[in-house]
N, C-alpha and C positions, 0 to 999 in steps of 0.2 A: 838622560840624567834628570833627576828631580830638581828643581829651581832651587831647593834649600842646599845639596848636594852641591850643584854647578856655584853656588855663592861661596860655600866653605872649603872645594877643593879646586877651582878651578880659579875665582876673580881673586879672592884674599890671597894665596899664595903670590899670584902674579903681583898683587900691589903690594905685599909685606917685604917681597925680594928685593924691592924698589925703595919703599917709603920706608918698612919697620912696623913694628905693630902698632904704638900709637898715633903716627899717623895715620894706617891703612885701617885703623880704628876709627878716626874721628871723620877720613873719608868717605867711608863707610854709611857712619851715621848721619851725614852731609845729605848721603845721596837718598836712603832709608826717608826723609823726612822732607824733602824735596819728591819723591816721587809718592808719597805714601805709601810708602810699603810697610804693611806689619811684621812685628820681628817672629812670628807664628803664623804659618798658613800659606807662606808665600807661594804664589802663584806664578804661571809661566806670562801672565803682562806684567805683573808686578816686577817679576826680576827685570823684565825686558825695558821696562821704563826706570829701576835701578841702575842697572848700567847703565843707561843711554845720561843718567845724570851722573855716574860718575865721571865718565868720557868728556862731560862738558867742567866737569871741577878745574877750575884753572892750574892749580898743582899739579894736575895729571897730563893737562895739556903744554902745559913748560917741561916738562921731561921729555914726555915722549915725542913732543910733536902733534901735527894732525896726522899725519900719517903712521904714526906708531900707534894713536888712540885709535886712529879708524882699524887696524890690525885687531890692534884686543878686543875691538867693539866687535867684529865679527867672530871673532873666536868664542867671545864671551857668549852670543847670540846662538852659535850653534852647537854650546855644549848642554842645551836643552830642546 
């Protein structure tokens, strides 16, 4: 799957079921700007270092845990 793909059908669903859309909005653009990822062109390091900063957002890790982040972290990682 395309890194644009893996971000709009695979991570956003997983955090909107969770947080909502404005949160998994503002998440989103957390992690977007913290990794440098453009919102066009993304790339497969770019997404990969996307997740890896959503995973460390602390909202994400009060929910889930470490062990529920490291789960999505590798799901997230091998749906490209």
């Amino acid at each position: 799957m395309e890194p644009f793909e893996a971000l709009q059908q695979v991570v956003k669903p997983d955090l909107e079921s969770i947080f909502g859309k404005a949160l998994t909005s503002s998440i989103l653009l957390t992690a977007r700007t913290k990794s440098g990822a453009p919102l066009i062109g993304l790339n497969r390091d770019q997404f990969l270092s996307m997740v890896e900063c959503i995973c460390q957002d602390q909202k994400v890790l009060d929910l889930w845990g470490s062990s529920g982040t490291n789960d999505k972290l590798g799901r997230w990682k091998n749906s490209v």
